[in-house]
C-alpha positions in Angstrom: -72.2 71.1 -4.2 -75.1 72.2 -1.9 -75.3 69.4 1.2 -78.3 68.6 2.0 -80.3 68.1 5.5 -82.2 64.3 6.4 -85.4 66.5 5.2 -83.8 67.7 1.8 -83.5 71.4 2.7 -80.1 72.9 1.9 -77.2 72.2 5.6 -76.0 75.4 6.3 -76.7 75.9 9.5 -74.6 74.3 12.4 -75.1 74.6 16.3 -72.4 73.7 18.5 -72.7 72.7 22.3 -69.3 73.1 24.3 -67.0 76.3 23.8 -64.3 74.9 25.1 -61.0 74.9 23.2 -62.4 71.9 21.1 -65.9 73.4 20.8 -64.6 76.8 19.9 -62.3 74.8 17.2 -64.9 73.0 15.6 -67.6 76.9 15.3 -64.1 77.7 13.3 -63.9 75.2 11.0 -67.5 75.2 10.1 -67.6 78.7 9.8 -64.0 78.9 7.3 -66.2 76.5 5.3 -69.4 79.3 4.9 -71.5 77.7 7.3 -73.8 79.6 9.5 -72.8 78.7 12.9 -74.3 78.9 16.3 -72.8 78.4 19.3 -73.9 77.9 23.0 -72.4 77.1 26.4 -73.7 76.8 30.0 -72.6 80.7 30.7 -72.1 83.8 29.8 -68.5 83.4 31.1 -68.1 80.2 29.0 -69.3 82.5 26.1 -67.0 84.6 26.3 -63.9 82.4 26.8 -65.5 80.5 23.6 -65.1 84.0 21.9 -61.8 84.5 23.0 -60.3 80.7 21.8 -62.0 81.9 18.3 -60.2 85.7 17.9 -56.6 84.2 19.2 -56.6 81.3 17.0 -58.2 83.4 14.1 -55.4 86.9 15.2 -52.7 83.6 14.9 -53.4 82.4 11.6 -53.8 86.4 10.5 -50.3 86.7 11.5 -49.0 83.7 9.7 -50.7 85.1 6.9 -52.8 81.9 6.3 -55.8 84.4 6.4 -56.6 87.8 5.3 -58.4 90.0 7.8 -61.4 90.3 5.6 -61.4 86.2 6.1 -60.9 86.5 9.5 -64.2 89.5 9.7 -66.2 87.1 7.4 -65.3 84.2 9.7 -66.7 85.7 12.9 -69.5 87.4 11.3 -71.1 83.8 10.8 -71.3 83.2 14.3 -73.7 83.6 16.7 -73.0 83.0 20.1 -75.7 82.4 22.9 -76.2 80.5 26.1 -80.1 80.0 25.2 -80.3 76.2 23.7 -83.4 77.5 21.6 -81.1 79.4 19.2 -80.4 76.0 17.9 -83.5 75.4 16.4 -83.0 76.1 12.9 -79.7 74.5 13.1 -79.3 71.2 10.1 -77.0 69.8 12.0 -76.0 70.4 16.0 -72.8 68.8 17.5 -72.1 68.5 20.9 -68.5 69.3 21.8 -68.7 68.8 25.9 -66.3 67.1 28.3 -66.5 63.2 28.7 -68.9 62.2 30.5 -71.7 59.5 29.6 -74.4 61.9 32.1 -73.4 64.8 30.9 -73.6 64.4 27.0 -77.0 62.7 27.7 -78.9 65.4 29.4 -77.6 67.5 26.9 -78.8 65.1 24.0 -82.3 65.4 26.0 -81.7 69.2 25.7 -81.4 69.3 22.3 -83.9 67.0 21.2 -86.4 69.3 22.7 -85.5 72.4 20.5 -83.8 70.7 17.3 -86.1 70.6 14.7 -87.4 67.3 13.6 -84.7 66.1 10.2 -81.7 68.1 12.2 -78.7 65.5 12.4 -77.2 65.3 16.1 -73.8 64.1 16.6 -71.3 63.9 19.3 -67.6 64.6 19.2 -66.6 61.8 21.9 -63.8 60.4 21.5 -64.3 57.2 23.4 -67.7 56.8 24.6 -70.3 54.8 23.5 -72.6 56.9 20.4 -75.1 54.3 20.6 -75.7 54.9 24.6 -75.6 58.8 23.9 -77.9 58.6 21.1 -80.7 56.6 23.9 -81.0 59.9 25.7 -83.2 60.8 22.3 -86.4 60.1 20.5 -84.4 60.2 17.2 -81.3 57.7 17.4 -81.1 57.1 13.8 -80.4 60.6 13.3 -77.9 60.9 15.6 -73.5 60.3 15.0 -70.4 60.6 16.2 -68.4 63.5 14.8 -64.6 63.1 16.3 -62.6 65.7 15.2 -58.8 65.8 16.5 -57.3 68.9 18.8 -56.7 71.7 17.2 -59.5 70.9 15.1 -58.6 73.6 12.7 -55.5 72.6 12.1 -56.2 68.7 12.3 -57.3 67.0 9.3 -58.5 63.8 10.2 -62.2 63.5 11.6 -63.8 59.7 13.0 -67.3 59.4 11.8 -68.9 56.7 13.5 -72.5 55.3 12.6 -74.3 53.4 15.7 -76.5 50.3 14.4 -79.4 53.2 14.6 -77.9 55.5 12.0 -79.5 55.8 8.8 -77.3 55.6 6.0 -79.0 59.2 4.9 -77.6 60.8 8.1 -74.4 59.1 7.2 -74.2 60.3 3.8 -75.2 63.6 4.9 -72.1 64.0 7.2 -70.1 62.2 4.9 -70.7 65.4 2.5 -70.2 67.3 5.1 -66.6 66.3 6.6 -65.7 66.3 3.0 -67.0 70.3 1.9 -64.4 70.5 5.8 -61.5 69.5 3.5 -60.9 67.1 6.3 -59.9 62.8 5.7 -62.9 61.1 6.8 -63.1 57.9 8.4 -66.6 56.1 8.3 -66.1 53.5 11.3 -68.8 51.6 13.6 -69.8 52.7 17.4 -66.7 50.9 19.0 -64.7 52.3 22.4 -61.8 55.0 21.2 -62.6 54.1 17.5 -59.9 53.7 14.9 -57.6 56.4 16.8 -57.7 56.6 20.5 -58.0 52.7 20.4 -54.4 52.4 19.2 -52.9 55.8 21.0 -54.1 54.5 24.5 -53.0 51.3 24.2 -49.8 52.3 23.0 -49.5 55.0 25.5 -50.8 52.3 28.4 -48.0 50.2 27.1 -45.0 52.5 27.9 -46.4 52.8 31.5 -46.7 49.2 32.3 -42.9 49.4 30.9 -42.2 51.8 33.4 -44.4 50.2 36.2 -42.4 46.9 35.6 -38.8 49.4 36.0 -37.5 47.8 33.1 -36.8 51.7 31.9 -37.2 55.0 33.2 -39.6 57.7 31.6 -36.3 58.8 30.0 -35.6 56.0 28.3 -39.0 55.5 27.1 -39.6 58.8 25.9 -36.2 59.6 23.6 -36.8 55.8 22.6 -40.0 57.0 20.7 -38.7 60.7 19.7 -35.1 59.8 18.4 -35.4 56.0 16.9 -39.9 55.9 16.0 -39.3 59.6 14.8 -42.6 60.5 17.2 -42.9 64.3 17.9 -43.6 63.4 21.4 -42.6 60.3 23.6 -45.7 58.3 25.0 -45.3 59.9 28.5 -45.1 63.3 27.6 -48.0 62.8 25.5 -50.1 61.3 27.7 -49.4 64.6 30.3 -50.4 66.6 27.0 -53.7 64.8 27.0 -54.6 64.8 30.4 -54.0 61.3 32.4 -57.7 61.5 33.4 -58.6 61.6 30.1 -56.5 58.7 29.1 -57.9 56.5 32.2 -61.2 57.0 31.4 -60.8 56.2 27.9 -58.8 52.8 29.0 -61.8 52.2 31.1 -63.8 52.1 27.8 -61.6 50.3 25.9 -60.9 47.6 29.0 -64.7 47.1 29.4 -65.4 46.3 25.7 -62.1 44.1 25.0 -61.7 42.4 28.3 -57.6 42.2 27.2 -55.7 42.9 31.0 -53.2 44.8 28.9 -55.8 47.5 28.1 -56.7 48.0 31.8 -55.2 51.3 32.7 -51.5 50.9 34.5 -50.6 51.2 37.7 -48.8 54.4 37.0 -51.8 56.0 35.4 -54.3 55.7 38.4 -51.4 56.3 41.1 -50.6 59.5 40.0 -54.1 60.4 39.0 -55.1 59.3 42.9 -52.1 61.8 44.2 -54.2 64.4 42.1 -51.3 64.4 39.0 -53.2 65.2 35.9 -50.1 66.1 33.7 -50.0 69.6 32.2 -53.4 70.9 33.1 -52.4 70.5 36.8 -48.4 71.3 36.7 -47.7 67.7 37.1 -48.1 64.3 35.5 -45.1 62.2 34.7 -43.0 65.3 34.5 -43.4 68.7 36.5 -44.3 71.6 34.7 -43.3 74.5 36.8 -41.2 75.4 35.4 -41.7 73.7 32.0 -39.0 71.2 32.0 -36.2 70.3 29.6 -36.5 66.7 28.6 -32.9 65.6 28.0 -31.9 62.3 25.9 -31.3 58.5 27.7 -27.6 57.9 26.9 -28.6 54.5 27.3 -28.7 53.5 23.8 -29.2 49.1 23.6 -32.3 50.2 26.1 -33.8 52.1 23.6 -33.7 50.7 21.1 -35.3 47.2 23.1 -38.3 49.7 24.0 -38.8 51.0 20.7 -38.8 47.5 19.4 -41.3 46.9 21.8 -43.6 49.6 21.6 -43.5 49.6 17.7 -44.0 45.9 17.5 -47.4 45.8 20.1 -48.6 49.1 17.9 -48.6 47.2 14.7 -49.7 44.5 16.0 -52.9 46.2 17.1 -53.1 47.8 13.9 -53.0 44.5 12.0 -55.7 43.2 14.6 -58.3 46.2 13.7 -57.8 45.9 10.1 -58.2 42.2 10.1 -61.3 42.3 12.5 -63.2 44.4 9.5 -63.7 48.0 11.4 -61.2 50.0 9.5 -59.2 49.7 6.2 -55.4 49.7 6.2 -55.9 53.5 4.6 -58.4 54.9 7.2 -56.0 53.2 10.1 -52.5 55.1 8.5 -54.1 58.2 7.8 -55.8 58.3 11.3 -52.7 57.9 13.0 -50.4 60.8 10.6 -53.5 62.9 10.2 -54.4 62.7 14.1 -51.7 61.8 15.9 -48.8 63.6 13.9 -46.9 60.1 13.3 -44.4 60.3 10.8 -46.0 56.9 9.1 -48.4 55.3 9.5 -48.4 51.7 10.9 -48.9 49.6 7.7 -46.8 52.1 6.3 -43.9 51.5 9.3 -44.8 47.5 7.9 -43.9 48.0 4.3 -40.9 49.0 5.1 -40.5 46.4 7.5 -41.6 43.7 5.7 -44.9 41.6 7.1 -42.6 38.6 8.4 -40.2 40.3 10.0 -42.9 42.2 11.9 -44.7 38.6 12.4 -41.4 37.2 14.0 -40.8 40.5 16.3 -44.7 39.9 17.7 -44.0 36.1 18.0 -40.6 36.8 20.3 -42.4 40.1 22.1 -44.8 37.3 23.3 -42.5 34.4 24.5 -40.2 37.3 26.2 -43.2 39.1 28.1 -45.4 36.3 28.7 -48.2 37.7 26.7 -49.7 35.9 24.3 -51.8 38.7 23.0 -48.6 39.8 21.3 -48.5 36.5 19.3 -49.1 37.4 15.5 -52.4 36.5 14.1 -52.8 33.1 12.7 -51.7 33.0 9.1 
């Protein structure tokens, strides 16, 4: 089926802002799909490294045989690559794929606007900030989305598509269509800090630390808690190194301002190790040094474990139940969100079948007498 542009024209031609490993991700997938694809960074340098992500990950799958070479010829014969923003004005639909900042995405939303031509669809592949606030820096917010696809987007099928107030439901249907002709899950959700995703990773991941901070466990124990008993292909503290601890502070900041809950205001062990310049991987260092990559050995300590993965898993669900209840995603988008982009073996309501919804209600009622917390109490029946 032909998608269609705002103005009615055939979508075929996409423009991408950010080569980056995510930017140079996203060119990919649109241009597996047939789509004509543009795409632009600041440089010629960050051209070239955008070229470079695209031939390794394309010379990767050759080798797995998940493409044939002429796949992979036909692939990069529907890009072109330029750092002049003006090659994007015959794009139908333009995504920004820069780093997170609020500034930054807006002067490059001004940028756009000023070349894009009037019924192109704008979206932004934040994953935490506000769409609504990005969309301001334009003279067309109702033509303007959030398009959050998950890293590597390739490989990843789960995409956020989030609709500010402003977004007409044409735009919406339009990228609807077009996440679809992707062959990715799509999940319509509202202009809400970290969306259906990041909302429940972060907390989760800020959870472990405030365990740690509190030295009722070491990053050991948290870690093989999650990887041998929640069946997690990464414990929380390794994956927040993977992500970047920047990246997850500033996305607790987000979620913190919005929900006003103290348990979603980064920890202590975040910022501290941030503040000693401790990113995670990207820097060597995080929770665990990286030079040389380390061997992450089991806790022996086996009751411990099993009291923080009854923890963890108990707060998670419990946040999962909250969002579904609250009306901002369905039990379906929420599961597949979490397996599709987070690599969970289950997902939560899932992990609450199995359960059973009473014993999950009585683990959240004694989580909050035992911490103090009463934002682990289950929701009122």
């Amino acid at each position: 089926m032909t998608q269609k542009s705002v103005s009615g024209t055939d979508l075929t031609q996409v423009g991408v802002i950010g080569l980056g490993i995510m930017g140079a991700g996203i060119v990919e997938v649109f241009s597996a799909q047939g789509f004509q694809v543009v795409g632009i960074a600041e440089s010629k340098l960050a051209v070239d490294q955008g070229k470079q992500y695209l031939t390794t990950s394309l010379t990767r799958a050759l080798a797995k045989q998940k493409l044939t070479q002429l796949e992979v010829d036909q692939i990069q014969a529907r890009v072109t690559w330029s750092e002049d923003f003006s090659e994007l004005a015959d794009c139908d639909l333009i995504i920004e794929a820069a780093p997170e900042s609020l500034a930054l995405k807006q002067t490059i939303f001004k940028q756009i606007d000023e070349v894009a031509k009037p019924s192109a669809v704008l979206a932004t592949n934040t994953s935490s900030l506000s769409v609504t606030e990005i969309a301001s820096a334009t003279n067309r917010p109702s033509q303007v989305l959030g398009f959050h696809f998950f890293n590597p987007a390739p490989i990843q099928k789960f995409v956020e598509l989030v609709a500010t107030p402003l977004t007409t439901p044409e735009v919406i249907s339009d990228a609807l269509n077009v996440g679809r002709k992707l062959n990715k899950y799509v999940a319509q959700v509202a202009d809400q800090p970290g969306f259906i995703v990041n909302k429940l990773l972060l907390v989760y991941l800020n959870h472990a630390v405030q365990i740690l901070d509190l030295k009722k466990a070491t990053i050991l124990d948290i870690d093989s808690a999650m990887r041998e008993l929640a069946g997690y292909p990464m414990g929380p503290l390794e994956l927040a190194d993977l992500i970047g601890l920047d990246t997850c502070v500033e996305i607790l900041k987000t979620i913190y301002s919005d929900s006003g809950n103290h348990l979603h205001k980064p920890a202590a062990g975040l910022t501290d190790l941030l503040a000693g310049g401790h990113k995670g991987r990207k820097t060597g260092s995080g929770f665990y040094n990286y030079s040389p990559k380390p061997e992450i050995p089991t806790s022996p300590n086996t009751a411990l474990k099993n009291e923080i993965y009854l923890e963890l898993e108990t707060a998670y669900l419990g946040n999962a139940i909250e969002m579904e209840a609250s009306g901002y995603a369905s039990k379906a988008d929420i599961d597949n969100g979490m397996k599709l982009g987070c690599g969970l073996p289950a997902g939560p309501f899932e992990r609450i079948e199995v359960i059973g919804i009473n014993e999950v209600r009585d683990r959240q009622a004694k989580l909050a007498q035992t911490s103090g917390h009463s934002e682990y109490a289950p929701l009122p029946l």
